[in-house]
VOPAGU-2260 file (C-alpha; in pm, 1 decimal, decimal comma):
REM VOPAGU-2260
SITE   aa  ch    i         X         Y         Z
SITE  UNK   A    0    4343,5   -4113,9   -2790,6
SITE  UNK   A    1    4468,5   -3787,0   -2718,8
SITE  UNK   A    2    4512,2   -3533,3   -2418,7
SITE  UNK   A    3    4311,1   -3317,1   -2575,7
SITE  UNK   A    4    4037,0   -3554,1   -2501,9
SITE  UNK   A    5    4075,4   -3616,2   -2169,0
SITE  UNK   A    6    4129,6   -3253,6   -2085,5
SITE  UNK   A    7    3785,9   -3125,8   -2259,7
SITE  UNK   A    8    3646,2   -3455,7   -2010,4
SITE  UNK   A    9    3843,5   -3271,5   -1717,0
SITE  UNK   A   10    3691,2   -2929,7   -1807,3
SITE  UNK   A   11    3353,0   -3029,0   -1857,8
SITE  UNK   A   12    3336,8   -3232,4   -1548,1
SITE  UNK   A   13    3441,4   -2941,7   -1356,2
SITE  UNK   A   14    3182,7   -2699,2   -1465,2
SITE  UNK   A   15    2961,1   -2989,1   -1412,3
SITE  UNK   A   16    3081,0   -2982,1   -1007,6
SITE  UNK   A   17    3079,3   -2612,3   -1017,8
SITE  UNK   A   18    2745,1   -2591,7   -1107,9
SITE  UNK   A   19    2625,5   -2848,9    -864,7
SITE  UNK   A   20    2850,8   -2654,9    -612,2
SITE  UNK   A   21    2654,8   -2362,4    -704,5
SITE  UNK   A   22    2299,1   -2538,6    -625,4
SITE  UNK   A   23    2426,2   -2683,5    -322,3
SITE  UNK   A   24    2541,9   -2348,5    -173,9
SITE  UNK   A   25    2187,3   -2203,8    -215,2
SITE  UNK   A   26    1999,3   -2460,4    -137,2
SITE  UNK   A   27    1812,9   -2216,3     129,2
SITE  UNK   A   28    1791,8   -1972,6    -100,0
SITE  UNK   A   29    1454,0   -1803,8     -94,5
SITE  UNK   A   30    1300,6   -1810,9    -490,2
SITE  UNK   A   31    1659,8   -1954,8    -602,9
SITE  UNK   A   32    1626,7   -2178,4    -951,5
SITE  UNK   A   33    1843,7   -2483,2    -950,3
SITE  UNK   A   34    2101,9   -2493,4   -1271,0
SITE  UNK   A   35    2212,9   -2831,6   -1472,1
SITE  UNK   A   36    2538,3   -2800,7   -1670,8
SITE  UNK   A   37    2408,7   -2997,8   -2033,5
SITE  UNK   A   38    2713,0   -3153,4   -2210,0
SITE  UNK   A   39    2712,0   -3197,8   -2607,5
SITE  UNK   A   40    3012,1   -3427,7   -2779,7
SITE  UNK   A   41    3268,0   -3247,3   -3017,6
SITE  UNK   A   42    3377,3   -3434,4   -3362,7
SITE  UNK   A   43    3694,5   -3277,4   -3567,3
SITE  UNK   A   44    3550,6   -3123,1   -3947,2
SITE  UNK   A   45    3702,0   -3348,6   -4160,5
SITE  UNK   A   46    3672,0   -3340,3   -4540,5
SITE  UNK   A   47    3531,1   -3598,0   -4684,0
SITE  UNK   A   48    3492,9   -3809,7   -4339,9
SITE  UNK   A   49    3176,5   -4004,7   -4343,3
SITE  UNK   A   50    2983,5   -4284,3   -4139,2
SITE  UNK   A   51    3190,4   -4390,3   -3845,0
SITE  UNK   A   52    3529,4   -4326,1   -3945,4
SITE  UNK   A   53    3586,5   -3968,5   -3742,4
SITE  UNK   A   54    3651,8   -3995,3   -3380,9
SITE  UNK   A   55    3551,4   -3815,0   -3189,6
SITE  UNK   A   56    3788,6   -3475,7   -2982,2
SITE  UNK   A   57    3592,2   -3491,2   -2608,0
SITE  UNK   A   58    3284,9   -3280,1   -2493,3
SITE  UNK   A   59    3182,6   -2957,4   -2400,1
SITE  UNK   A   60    2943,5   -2800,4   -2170,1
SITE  UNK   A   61    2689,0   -2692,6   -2438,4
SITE  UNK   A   62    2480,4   -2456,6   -2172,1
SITE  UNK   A   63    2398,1   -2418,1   -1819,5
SITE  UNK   A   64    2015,0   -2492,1   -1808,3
SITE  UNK   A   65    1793,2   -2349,3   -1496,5
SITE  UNK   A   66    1536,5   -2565,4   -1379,7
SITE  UNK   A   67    1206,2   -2304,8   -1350,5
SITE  UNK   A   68     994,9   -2584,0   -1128,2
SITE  UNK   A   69     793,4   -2464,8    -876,3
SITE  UNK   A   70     965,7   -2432,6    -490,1
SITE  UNK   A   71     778,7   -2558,4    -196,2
SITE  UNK   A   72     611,2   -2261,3     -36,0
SITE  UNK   A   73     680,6   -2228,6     356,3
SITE  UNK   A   74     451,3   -2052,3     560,9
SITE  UNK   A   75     648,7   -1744,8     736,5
SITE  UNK   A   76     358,4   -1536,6     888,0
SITE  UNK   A   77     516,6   -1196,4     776,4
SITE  UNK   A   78     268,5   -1005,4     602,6
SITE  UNK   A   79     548,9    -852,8     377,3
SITE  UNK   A   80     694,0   -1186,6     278,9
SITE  UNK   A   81     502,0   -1302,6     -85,5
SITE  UNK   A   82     536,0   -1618,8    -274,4
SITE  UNK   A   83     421,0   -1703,3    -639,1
SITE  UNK   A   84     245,5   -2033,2    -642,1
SITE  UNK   A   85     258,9   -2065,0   -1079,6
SITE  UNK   A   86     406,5   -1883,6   -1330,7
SITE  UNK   A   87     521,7   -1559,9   -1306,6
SITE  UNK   A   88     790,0   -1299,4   -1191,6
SITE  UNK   A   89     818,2   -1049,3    -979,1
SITE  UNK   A   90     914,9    -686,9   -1147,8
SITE  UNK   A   91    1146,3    -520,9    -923,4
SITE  UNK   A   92    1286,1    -132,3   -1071,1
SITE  UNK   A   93    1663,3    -146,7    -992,7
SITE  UNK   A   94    1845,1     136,4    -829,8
SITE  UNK   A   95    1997,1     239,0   -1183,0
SITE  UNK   A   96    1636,4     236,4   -1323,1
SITE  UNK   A   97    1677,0     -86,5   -1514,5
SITE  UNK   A   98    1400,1    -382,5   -1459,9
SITE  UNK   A   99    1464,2    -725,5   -1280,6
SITE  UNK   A  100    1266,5   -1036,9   -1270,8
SITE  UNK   A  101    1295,9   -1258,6    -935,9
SITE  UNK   A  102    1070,9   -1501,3    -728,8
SITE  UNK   A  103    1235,4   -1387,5    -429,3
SITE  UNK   A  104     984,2   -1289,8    -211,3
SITE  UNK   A  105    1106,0   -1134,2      88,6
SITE  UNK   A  106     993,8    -787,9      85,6
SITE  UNK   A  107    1063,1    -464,2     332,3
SITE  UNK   A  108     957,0     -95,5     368,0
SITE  UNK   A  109    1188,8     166,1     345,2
SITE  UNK   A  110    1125,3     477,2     510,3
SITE  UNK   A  111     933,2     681,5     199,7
SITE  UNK   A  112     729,1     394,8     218,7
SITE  UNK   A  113     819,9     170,0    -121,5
SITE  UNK   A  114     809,8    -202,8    -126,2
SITE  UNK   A  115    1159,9    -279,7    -156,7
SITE  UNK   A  116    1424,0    -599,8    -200,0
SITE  UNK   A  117    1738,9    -660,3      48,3
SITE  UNK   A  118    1904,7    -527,5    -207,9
SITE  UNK   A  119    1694,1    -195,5    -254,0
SITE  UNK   A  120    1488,1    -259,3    -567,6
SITE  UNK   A  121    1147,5    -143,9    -572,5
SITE  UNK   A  122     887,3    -377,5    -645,9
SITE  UNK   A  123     617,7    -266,8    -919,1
SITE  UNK   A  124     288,3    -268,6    -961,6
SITE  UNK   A  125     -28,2     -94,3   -1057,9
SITE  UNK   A  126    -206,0     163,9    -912,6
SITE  UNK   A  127    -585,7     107,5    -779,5
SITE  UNK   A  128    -910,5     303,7    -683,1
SITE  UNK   A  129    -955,5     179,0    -267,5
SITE  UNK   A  130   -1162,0    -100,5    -397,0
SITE  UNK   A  131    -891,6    -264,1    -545,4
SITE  UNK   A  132    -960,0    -220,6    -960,7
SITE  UNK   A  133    -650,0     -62,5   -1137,5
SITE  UNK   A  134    -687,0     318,7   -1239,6
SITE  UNK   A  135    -358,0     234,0   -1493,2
SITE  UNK   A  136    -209,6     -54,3   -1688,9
SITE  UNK   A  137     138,5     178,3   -1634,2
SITE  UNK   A  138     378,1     -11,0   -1376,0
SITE  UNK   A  139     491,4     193,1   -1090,8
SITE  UNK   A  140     677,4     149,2    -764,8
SITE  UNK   A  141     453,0      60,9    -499,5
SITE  UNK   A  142     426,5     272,4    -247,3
SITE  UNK   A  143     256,5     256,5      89,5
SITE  UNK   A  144      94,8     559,4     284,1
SITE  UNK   A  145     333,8     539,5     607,5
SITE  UNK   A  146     455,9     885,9     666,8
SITE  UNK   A  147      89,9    1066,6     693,7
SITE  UNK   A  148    -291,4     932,1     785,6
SITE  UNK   A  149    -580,9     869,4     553,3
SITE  UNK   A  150    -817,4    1161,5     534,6
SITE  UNK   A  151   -1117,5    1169,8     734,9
SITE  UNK   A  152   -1476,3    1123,2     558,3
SITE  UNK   A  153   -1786,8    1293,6     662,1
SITE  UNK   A  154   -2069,6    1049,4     710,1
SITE  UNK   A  155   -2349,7    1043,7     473,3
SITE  UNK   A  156   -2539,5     708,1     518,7
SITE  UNK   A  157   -2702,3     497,5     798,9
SITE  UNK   A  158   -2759,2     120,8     760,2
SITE  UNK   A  159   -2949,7     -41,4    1032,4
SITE  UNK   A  160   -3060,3    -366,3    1051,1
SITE  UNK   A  161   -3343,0    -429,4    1320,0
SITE  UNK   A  162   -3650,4    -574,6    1450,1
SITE  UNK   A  163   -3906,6    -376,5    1652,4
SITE  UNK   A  164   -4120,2    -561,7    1915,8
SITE  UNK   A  165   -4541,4    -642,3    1749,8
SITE  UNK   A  166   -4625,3    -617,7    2103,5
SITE  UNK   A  167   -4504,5    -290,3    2237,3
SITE  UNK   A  168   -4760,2     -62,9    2369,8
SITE  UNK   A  169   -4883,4     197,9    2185,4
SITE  UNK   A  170   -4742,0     515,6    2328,8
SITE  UNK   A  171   -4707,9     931,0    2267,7
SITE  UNK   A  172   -4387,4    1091,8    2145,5
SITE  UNK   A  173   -4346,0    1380,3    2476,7
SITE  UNK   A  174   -4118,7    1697,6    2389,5
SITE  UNK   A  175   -3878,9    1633,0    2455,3
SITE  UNK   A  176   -3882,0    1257,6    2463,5
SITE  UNK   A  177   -4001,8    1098,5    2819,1
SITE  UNK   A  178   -3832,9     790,2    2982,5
SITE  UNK   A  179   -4078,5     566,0    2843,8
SITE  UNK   A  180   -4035,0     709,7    2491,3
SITE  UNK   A  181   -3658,8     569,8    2508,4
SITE  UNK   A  182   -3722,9     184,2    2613,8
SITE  UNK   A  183   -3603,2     130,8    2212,8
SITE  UNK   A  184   -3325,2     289,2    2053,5
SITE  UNK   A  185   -2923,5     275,9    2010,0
SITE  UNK   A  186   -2624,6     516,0    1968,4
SITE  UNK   A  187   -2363,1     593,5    1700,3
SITE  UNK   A  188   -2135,2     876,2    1621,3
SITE  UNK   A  189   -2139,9    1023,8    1295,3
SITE  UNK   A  190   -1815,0    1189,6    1189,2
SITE  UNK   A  191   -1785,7    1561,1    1022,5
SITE  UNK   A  192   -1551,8    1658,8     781,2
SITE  UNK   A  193   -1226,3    1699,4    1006,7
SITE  UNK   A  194   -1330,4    1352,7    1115,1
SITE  UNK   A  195   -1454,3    1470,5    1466,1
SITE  UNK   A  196   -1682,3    1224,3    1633,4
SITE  UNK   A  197   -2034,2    1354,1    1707,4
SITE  UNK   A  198   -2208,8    1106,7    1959,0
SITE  UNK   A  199   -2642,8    1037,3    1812,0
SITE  UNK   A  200   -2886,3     833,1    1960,8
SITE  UNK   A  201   -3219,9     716,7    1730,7
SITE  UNK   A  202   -3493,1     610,5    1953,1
SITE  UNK   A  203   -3800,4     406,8    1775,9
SITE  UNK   A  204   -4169,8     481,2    1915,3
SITE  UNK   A  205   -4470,2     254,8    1869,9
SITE  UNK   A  206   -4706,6     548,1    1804,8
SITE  UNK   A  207   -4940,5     392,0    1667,0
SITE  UNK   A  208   -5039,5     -25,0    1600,7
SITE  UNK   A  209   -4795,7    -125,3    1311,4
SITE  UNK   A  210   -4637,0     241,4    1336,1
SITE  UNK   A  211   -4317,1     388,2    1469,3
SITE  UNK   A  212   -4185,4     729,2    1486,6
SITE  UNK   A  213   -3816,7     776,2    1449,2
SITE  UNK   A  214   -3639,0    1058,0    1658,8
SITE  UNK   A  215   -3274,7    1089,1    1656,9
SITE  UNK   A  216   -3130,1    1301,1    1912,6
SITE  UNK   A  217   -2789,4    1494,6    1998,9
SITE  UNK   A  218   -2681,7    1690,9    2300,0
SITE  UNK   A  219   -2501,5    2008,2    2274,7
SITE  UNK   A  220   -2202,7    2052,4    2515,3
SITE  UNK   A  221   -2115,4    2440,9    2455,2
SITE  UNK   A  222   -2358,2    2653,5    2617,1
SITE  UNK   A  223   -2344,9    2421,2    2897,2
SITE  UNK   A  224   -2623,8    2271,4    3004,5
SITE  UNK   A  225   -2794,5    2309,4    2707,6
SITE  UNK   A  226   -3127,8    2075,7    2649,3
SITE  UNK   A  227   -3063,5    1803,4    2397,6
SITE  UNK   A  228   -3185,1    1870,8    2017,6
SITE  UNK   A  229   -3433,0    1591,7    1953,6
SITE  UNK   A  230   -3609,3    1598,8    1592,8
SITE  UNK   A  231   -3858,4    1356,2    1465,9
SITE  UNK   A  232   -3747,2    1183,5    1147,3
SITE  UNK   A  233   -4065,9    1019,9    1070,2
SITE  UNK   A  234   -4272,9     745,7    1096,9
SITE  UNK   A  235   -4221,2     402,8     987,6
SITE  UNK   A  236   -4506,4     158,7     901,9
SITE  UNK   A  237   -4588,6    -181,1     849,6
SITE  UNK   A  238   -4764,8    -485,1     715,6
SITE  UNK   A  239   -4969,4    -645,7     988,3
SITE  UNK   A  240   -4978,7    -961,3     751,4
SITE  UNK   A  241   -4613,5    -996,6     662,6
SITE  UNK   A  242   -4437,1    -775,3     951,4
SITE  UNK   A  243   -4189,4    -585,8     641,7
SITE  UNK   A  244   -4230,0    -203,9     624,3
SITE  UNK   A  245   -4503,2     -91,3     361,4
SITE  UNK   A  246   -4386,5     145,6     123,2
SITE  UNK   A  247   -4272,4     459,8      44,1
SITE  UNK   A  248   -4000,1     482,5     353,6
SITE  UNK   A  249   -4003,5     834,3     369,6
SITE  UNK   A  250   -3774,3     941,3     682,1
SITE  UNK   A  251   -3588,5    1236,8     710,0
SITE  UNK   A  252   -3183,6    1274,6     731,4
SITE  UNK   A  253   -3026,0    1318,7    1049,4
SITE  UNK   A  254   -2888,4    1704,7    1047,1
SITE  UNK   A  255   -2638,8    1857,9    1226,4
SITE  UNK   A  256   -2588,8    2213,7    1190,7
SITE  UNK   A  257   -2237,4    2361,0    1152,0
SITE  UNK   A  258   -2126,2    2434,2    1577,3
SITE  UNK   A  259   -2439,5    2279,3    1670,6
SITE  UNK   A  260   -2300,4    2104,1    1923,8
SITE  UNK   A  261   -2020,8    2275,3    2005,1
SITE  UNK   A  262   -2015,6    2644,1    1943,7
SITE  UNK   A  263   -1693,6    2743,9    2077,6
SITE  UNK   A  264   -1444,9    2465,8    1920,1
SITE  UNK   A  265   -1669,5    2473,1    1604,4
SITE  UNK   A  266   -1806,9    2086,3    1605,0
SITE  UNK   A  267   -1935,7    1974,6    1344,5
SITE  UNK   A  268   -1703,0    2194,5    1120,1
SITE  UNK   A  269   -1960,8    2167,5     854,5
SITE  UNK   A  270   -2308,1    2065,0     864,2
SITE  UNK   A  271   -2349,7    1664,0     833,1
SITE  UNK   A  272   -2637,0    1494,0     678,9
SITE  UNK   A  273   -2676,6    1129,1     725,8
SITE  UNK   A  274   -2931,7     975,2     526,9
SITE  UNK   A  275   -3125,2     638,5     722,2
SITE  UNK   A  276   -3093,9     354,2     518,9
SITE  UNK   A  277   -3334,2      62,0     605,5
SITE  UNK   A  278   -3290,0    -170,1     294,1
SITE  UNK   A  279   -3412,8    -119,8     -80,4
SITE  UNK   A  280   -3672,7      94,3     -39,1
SITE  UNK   A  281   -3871,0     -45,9    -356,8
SITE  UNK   A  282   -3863,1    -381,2    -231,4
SITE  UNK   A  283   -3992,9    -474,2     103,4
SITE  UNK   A  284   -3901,1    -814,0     112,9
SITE  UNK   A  285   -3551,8    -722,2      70,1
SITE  UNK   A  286   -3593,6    -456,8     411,2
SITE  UNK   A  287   -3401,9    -474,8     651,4
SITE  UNK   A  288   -3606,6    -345,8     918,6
SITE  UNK   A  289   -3901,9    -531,8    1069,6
SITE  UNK   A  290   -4184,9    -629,1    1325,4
SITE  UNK   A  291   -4208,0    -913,3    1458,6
SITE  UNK   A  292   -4331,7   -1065,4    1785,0
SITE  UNK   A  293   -3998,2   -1082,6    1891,3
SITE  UNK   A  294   -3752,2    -892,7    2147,4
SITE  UNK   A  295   -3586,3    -570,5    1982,2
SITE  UNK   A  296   -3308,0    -618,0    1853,1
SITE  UNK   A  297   -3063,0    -414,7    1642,8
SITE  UNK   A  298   -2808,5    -689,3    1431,6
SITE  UNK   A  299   -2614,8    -420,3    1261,8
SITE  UNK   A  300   -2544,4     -17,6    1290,0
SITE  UNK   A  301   -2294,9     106,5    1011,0
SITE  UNK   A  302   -2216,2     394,4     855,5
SITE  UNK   A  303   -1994,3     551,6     575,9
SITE  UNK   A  304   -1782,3     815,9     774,1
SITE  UNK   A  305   -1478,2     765,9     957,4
SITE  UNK   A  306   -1185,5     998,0    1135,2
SITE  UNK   A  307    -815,8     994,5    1024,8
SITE  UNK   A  308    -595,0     683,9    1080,9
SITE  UNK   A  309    -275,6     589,8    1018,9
SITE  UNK   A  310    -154,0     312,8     864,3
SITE  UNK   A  311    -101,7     -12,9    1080,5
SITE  UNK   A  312     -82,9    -333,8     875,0
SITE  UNK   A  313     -99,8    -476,8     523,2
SITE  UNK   A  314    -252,7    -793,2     331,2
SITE  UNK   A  315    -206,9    -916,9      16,9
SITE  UNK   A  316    -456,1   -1105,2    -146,4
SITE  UNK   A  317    -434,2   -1381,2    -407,6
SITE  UNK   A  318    -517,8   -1163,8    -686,7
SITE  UNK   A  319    -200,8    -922,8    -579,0
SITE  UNK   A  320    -427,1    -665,9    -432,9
SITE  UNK   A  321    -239,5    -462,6    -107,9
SITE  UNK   A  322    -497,3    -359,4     116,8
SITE  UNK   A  323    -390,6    -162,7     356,9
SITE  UNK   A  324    -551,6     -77,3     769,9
SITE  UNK   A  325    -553,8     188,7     929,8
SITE  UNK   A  326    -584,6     232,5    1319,4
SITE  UNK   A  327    -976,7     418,6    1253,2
SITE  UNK   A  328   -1059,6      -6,9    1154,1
SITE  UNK   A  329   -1085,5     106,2     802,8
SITE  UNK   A  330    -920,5    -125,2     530,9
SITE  UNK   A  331    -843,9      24,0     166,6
SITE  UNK   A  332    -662,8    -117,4    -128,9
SITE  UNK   A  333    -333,2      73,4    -187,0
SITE  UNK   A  334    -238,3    -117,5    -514,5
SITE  UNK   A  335    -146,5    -426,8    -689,1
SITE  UNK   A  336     116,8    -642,1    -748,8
SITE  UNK   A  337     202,9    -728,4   -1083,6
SITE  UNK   A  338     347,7   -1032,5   -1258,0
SITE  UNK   A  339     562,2   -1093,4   -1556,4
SITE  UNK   A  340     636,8   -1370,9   -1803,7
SITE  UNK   A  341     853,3   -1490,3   -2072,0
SITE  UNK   A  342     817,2   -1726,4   -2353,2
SITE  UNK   A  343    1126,1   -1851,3   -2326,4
SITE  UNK   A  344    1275,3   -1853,0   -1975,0
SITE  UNK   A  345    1596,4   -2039,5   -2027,2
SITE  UNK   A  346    1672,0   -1722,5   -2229,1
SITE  UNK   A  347    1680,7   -1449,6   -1909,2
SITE  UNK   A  348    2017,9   -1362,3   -1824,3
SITE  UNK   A  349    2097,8   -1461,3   -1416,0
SITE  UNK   A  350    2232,1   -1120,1   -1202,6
SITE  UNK   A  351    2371,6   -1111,1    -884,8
SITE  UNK   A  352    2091,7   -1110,6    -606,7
SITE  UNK   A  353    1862,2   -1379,1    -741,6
SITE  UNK   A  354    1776,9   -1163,6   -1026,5
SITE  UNK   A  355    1709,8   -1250,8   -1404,7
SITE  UNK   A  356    1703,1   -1005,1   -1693,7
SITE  UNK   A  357    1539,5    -996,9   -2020,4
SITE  UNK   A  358    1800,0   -1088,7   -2382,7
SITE  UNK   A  359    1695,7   -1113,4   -2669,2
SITE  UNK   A  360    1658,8   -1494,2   -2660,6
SITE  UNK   A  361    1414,8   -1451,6   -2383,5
SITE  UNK   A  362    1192,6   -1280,1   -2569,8
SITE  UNK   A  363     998,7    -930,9   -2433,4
SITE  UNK   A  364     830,5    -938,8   -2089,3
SITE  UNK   A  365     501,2    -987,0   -2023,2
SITE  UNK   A  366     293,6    -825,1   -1792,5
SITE  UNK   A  367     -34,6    -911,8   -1600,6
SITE  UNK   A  368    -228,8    -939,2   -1280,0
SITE  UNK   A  369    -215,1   -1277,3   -1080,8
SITE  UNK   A  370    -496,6   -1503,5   -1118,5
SITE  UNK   A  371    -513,8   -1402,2   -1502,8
SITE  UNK   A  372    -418,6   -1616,4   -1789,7
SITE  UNK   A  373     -89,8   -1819,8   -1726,3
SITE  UNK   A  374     -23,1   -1616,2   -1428,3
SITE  UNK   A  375      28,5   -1809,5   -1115,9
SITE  UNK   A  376    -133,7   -1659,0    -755,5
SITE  UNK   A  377      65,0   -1479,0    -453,2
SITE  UNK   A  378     106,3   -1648,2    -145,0
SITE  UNK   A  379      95,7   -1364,1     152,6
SITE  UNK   A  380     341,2   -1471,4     453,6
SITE  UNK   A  381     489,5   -1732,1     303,6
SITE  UNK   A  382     815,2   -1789,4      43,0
SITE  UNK   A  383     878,7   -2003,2    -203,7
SITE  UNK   A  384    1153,8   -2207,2    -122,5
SITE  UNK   A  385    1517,8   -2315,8    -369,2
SITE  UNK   A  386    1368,7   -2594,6    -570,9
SITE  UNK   A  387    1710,6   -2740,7    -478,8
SITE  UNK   A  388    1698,9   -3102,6    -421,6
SITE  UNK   A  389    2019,1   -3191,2    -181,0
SITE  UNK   A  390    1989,6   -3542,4    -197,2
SITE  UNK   A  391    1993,0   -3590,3    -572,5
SITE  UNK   A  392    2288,7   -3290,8    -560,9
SITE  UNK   A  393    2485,8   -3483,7    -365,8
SITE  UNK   A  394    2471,2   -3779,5    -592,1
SITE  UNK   A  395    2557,7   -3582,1    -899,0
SITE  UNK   A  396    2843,0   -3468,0    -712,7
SITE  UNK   A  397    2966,5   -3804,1    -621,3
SITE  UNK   A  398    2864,7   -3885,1    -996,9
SITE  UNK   A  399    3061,9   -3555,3   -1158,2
SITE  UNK   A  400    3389,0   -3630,8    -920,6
SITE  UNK   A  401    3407,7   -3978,8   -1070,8
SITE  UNK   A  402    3369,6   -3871,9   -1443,0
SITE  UNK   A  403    3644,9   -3636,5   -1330,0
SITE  UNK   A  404    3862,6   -3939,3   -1220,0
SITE  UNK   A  405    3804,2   -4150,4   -1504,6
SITE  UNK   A  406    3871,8   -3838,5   -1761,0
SITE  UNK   A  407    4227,9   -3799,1   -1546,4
SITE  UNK   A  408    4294,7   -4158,0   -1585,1
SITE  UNK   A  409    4254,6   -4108,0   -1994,6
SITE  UNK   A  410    4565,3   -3850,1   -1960,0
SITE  UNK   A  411    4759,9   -4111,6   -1732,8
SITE  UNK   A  412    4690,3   -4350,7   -1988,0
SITE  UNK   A  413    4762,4   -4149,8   -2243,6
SITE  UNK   A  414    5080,9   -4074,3   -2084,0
SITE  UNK   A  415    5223,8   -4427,1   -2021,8
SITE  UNK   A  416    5130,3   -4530,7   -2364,2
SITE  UNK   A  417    5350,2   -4237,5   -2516,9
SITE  UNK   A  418    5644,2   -4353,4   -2240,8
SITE  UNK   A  419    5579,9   -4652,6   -2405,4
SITE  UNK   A  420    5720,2   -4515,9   -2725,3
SITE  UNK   A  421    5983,9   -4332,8   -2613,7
SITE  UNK   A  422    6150,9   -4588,4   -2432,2
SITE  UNK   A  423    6133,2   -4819,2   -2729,7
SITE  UNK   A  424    6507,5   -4910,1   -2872,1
């Protein structure tokens, strides 16, 4: 026996509680990945020892393994907050330009608008047409729209989806349109291409049995009191046997001249042209217009334009798509979050900040979307918590302080036994 021995013991078993010290203190640690010190025994090179005859010198702590197990994922209801639910990282761009890897998820904006960390890193990601699909396999910083609004879009298509009353009477379209001629109809606005709102009405007339003219109308504001513009679109007709429209459909766009409606402030700015859409006009089955003996009734009145908006929320989905709303109720996808994987985890290097970084041992990162491959998903409004079990901590610590006192007692024993010698006479 030796003091050599007893001190590696001592050493060892204090890196053991320092690393258990370690987990302990971030056990609420959003993303943190709990570490086990892993001990390996030490024999003296001796020539020509064999079998059992060398002793062994004590132990060291042959690495500090992290335990990459999945966190329990708590529900925060903060859009901005993300959690990976499977494998994966999160690539963060560090202020110096260098890449990070965490599975902290707790996300903020800064004022230009990138997805950053609490410490300033900016998350990456790809960039994506507004229905999500990535334009680029190139990681960037994501960056939100905050500072400005989305640009308006002119309107261009009409869907309506309707049923017009089988037992209407028959009646004449007036010029301009009589009381009677408006018992059927509904309003929009259709937007030009500053995104200026111009109010329409389409009123449906039973001209005819199984037939309906289609007259959309608009009222000027500038002259004043200037008579409405009312233009027939057309007439719609139908199957008496199966109540769908018989086909071609062959209505006219709603037009609005450029300062048709008002003159002076220049509304529209540009001439709109809204085509009516009723369904797929090859197919009648699949209209979505029709006449039955039932009440009229309009289920659905959508169409393409909108005006500027600025930017009031953000999702993310599963799949790491950001779609952002804006305060004109339109929602557009303004990126995607990527993920990144390692073959060999236990070879990232830990950083301050709950960051890891690629070594050589950990092989070259790779990148993905979620939901592809070995890539885990992304939780929106939640975090993954420290996969830091206290209770078993705390018995490793009670564990770890006792291997401490028995290695101490080896030096004590040591110790007496030498006192032993010296005192011999």
């Amino acid at each position: 026996m030796s003091f050599g021995t007893g001190l590696s013991g001592l050493n060892a078993a204090s890196k053991n509680l320092d690393v258990i010290g370690h987990n302990i203190a971030n056990a609420n640690t959003t993303g943190m990945k709990a570490g086990r010190a892993e001990f390996a025994e030490m024999y003296a090179a001796s020539l020509g020892a064999a079998g059992g005859s060398n002793g062994g010198i004590g132990v060291s702590v042959a690495t500090v393994a992290q335990m990459f197990t999945q966190g329990n994922i708590k529900v925060t209801g903060n859009n901005m907050d993300m959690a990976i639910n499977g494998e994966g990282f999160f690539s963060v761009q560090m202020a110096d330009g260098s890449l990070a890897y965490t599975r902290n998820g707790e996300f903020k904006l800064d004022r230009d608008g990138n997805i950053i960390t609490n410490n300033g890193a900016k998350l990456l990601g790809y960039q994506t047409d507004t229905a999500g699909k990535p334009t680029s396999v190139e990681p960037v910083p994501l960056n939100l729209p905050t500072g400005k609004n989305i640009d308006p879009k002119t309107s261009t298509e009409l869907k309506l989806t309707m049923n017009l009353d089988s037992r209407a009477d028959v009646q004449t379209v007036g010029t301009p349109l009589t009381a009677a001629n408006k018992e059927f109809g509904t309003s929009l606005n259709v937007y030009d291409t500053l995104g200026n709102a111009i109010p329409v009405q389409l009123y449906f007339v039973k001209t005819a049995a199984n037939a309906w003219d289609v007259v959309s109308v608009y009222q000027p504001t500038d002259p004043p009191n200037t008579p409405a513009t009312e233009t027939n679109l057309g007439t719609i007709s139908f199957d008496p046997a199966t109540g769908k429209p018989t086909l071609p459909l062959t209505l006219s766009n709603i037009q609005i001249a450029a300062g048709a409606v008002n003159a002076t402030a220049g509304l529209p700015a540009a001439n709109i042209d809204v085509a009516l859409n009723f369904g797929d006009p090859t197919n009648p089955a699949a209209a979505t217009v029709t006449q039955f003996g039932a009440k009229f009734a309009v289920y659905e009145v959508a169409q393409d334009g909108y005006p500027s908006g600025e930017l009031t929320s953000i999702n993310v989905g599963e799949d790491g798509v950001i779609t952002a709303r804006y305060s004109n109720g339109v929602s557009q996808a303004n990126g995607q979050i990527m993920l990144t994987r390692f073959r060999n985890v236990q070879g990232l290097q830990p950083v301050n900040g709950g960051y890891w970084q690629k070594t050589q041992a950990s092989g070259d990162p790779i990148i993905g979307q979620p939901l592809t491959g070995r890539f885990g998903l992304i939780r929106s409004g939640a975090l993954e918590e420290s996969n830091v079990d206290l209770t078993q901590e705390l018995v490793n610590m009670i564990v770890a302080q006792r291997h401490y006192q028995a290695n101490a007692q080896t030096i004590k024993t040591q110790d007496q036994v030498q006192q032993t010698l010296v005192n011999l006479r």
